[in-house]
C-alpha positions, 0 to 999 in steps of 0.5 A: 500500500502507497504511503500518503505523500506531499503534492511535492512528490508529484508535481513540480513547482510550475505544477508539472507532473513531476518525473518519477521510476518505475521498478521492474526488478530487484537486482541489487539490495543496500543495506546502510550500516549506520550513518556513525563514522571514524572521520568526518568529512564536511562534504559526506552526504550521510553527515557521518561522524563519529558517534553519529546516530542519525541512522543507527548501527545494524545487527545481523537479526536486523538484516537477515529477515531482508535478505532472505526476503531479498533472495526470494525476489530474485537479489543478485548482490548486496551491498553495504554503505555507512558511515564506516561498515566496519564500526557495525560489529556484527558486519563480518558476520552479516558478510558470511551471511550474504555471502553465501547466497550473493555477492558483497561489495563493502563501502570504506574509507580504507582507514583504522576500522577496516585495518583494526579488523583484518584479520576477521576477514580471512574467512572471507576469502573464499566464501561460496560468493565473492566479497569485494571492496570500494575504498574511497580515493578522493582525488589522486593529490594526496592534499586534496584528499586529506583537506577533506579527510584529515591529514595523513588519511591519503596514504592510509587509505591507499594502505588499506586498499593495499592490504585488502588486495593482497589478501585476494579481494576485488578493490575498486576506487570511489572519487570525486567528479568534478564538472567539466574535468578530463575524466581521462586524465584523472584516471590516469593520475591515479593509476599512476599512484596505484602503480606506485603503491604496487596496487592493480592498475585495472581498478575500477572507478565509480565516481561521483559529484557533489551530492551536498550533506544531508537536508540540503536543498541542491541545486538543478531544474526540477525533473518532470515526467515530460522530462524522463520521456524526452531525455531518456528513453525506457531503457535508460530510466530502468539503468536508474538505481532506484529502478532496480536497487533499494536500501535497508535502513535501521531508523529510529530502531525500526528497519525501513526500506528506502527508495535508493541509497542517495535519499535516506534524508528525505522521509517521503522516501520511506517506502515501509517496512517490507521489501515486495510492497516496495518495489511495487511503488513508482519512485519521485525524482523530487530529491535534489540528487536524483538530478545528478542521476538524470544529468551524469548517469551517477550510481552507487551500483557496480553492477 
């Protein structure tokens, strides 16, 4: 059953209907680990910290129900974003879990709470499914890097990379994007960094804008459903994540599925408690992000 929602999630603010996504499938789940953090970066779109409880930390009984749930909906991959997944204690076990049944992809900066845990990762290495990591590389200027970060947070992030992928697992890089740049040119930055630091030079990227922290108002045109049929056509909006992806939040002590990991800021993106009744409701492109989807192709997906 649809949830009562605000005339904003349908109309824009000239009174267009507002462009929204229709849900055909449910490839990939997210689960957020919890919105606490051991850094804190100004620019996090999560507004993660230390301590942090905005969103809070999950047990394996707050996300088994879901992946089961998940698995009977036909779930190729789960992943798992924070905050730092590694503050969630139960995450290790969670990945046993998960692992067996699909493939994991775990969100981190790389730093001290993924280095204080790695050696409870070696029953990882070769779990029926595989488990890799994307470890956040801002920029390849280890300065620009650690100006958001905290001084010092380059190398150890890039030391953290390093060790996940001399122990066997798949590593990719997420960074900023900025407008306008020479995407190529960047990416060779890094890989020349990565050669360095003796780390694969085929790592994959996912790079993102300026997503704003939490309760901000963004930026861009509003999204109208004359829109997503004039720019895009049925095939590209179904490459949308929220077309094909949800989120798994523990709020308030309560699990919620949210609509796509990049609006759990935004109440009307609670889609209730259950994962089938979810995927049944078209999805509003009301949210400042969902701009950068429209405009950049953006997705926290890998898949």
């Amino acid at each position: 059953m649809e949830l009562i929602r605000s005339r904003d999630w349908y109309t824009t603010t000239d009174g267009s209907d507002r462009g929204y996504i229709r849900p055909h499938l449910l490839k990939e789940l997210w689960f957020h680990t919890g919105t606490a953090c051991n850094l804190s970066c100004d620019f996090c779109l999560e507004g993660s910290g230390p301590g942090d409880q905005r969103l809070g930390l999950v047990k394996l009984a707050d996300v088994q129900p879901y992946i089961e749930q998940a698995l009977e909906l036909g779930v190729e991959q789960f992943s798992f974003t924070g905050g730092e997944p590694f503050l969630a204690k139960d995450l290790v076990k969670i990945l046993q879990l998960a692992s067996d049944h699909a493939p994991c992809l775990v969100l981190t900066n790389g730093t001290d709470a993924l280095q204080k845990r790695l050696h409870q990762l070696v029953g990882l290495i070769q779990t029926k499914y595989p488990v890799s990591f994307r470890v956040s590389i801002d920029s390849p200027i280890a300065a620009d890097h650690d100006a958001g970060r905290g001084e010092g947070m380059f190398d150890l992030a890039l030391t953290g990379m390093k060790a996940l992928s001399d122990m066997g697992f798949n590593v990719s890089v997420a960074r900023h994007m900025a407008d306008g740049e020479d995407t190529p040119s960047v990416e060779t930055q890094y890989r020349e960094v990565f050669h360095a630091k003796g780390l694969p030079e085929n790592i994959k990227f996912v790079a993102f804008p300026d997503f704003l922290p939490p309760g901000s108002h963004g930026h861009g045109p509003d999204i109208t459903t004359n829109c997503m049929t004039q720019y895009h056509t049925e095939e590209s909006r179904n490459s949308f994540m929220c077309a094909f992806s949800k989120m798994i939040v523990k709020q308030n002590d309560r699990m919620r599925v949210y609509a796509c990991t990049l609006v759990d800021d935004d109440p009307e993106y609670d889609l209730g408690g259950n994962l089938r009744e979810a995927l049944e409701q078209q999805v509003s492109m009301k949210h400042h992000r969902c701009f950068s989807c429209f405009k950049y192709g953006a997705s926290c997906s890998e898949t």
